[in-house]
N, C-alpha and C positions, 0 to 999 in steps of 0.2 A: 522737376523731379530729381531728387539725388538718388544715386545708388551706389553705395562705396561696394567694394566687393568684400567677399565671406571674411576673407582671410584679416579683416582689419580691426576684430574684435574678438576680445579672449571669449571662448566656449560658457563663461559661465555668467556673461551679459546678457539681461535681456534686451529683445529687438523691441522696440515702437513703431508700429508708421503709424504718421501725421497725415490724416488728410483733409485740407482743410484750402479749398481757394483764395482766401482771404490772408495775402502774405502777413497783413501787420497783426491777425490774430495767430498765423500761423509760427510766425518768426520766435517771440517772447517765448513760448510752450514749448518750440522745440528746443530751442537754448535752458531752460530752466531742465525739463526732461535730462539734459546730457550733463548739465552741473550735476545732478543728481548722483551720477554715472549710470547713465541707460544708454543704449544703440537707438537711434529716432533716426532714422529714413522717413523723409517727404514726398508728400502727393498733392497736387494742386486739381486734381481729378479722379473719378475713379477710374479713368484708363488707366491714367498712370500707375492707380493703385493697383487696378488690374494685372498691369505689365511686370510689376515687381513683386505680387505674388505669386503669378505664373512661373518665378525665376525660382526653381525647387530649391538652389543654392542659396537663397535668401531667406537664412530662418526668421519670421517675425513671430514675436509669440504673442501682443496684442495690437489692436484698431482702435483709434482714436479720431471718429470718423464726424465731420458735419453730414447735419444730415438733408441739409437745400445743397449740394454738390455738384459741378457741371460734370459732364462727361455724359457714357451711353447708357446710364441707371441714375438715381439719385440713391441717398445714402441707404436708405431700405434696402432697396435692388442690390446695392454693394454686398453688405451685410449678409444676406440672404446666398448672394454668390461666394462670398469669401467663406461662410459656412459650409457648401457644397464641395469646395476643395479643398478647406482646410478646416476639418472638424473639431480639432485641439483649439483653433486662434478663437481667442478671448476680444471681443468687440465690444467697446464702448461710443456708442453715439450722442453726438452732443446739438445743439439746436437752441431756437425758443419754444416758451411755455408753450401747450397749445394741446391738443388731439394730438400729433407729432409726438409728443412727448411720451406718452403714456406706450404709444403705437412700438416705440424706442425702447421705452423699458421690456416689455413684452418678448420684444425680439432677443435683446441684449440678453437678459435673464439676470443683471448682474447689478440690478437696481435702477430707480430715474436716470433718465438723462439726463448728463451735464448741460450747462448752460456756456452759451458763449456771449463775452467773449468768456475767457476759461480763468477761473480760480484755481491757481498753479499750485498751490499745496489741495486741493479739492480734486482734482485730476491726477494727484501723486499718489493720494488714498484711494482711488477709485481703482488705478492702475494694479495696485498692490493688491486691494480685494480682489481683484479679475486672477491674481495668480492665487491668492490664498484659498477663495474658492473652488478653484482646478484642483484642487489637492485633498480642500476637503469640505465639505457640502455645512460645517459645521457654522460660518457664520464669521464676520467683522471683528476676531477676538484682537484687541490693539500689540496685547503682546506679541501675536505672531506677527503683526501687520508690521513694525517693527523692524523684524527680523528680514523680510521677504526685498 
C-alpha cells in the first residue's frame, strides 16, 4: 500500500486508488494513470483500501477496484462500504465476464465493468466518465470528456 501524504499534490489533481492484488496487472495502470497526470494511491486489499480511506486527509475522488480482492470483503462489500463513507467517490469495478459483471455495473452506476487485465486508454475514458457524470447526469459527451 502507498500512501504519500496530502500535501504532495496540487489541489486540482484528481486522486485514483488502485486496488487490485495482482502487482503485474496492478503496476502498468498505475504508471499509465500518473503519465496521464492523476494522483493513484495503491491497494493490494481492501484493508488497505479501507485504511486509506478512513484517512479523512486523503482526498480520493475515484475506485478502481477488482472485484475477486483479498481482504475482510471482496470488491462488492468494498464498494458498497466505500459508498457508505464516502457518498461523492465514484467507483469503477473491474473483473471477468460473468453474473459479476452485470452485479458491477448495477452497483457502479457508471456503466459495465471493466475487464481485466485493464485496457489503459478504456480505463482513462471510464475514469473521466465517472467525473463527467458527477457533474452532469447528461451522458459520455467526448468533448467534455476531453476536457475533464
Amino acid at each position: 500500500m502507498t500512501m504519500p501524504d496530502r500535501d504532495s499534490k496540487p489541489a486540482n489533481i484528481k486522486t485514483i486508488l488502485v486496488l487490485d492484488d495482482d502487482v503485474l496487472v496492478r503496476m502498468p495502470i498505475v504508471q499509465f494513470l500518473r503519465d496521464c497526470g492523476y494522483h493513484v494511491v495503491e491497494a493490494a486489499s481492501t484493508d488497505e483500501a479501507i485504511a486509506i480511506l478512513q484517512n479523512t486527509d486523503m482526498p480520493v475522488d475515484v475506485v478502481l477496484s477488482e472485484i475477486d480482492i483479498p481482504g475482510s470483503m471482496n470488491g462488492f462489500g468494498f464498494a458498497q462500504w466505500a459508498r457508505s463513507v464516502r457518498p461523492e467517490l465514484k467507483i469503477q469495478l473491474a473483473g471477468t465476464p460473468g453474473r459479476k459483471v452485470q452485479n458491477a455495473a448495477e452497483l457502479c452506476g457508471v456503466g459495465p465493468t471493466l475487464k481485466r487485465p485493464y485496457d489503459h486508454k478504456r480505463v482513462l475514458y471510464r475514469i473521466k466518465r465517472c467525473w463527467l457524470l458527477g457533474r452532469s447526469r447528461a451522458g459520455g459527451d467526448p468533448e467534455q470528456l476531453q476536457r475533464v
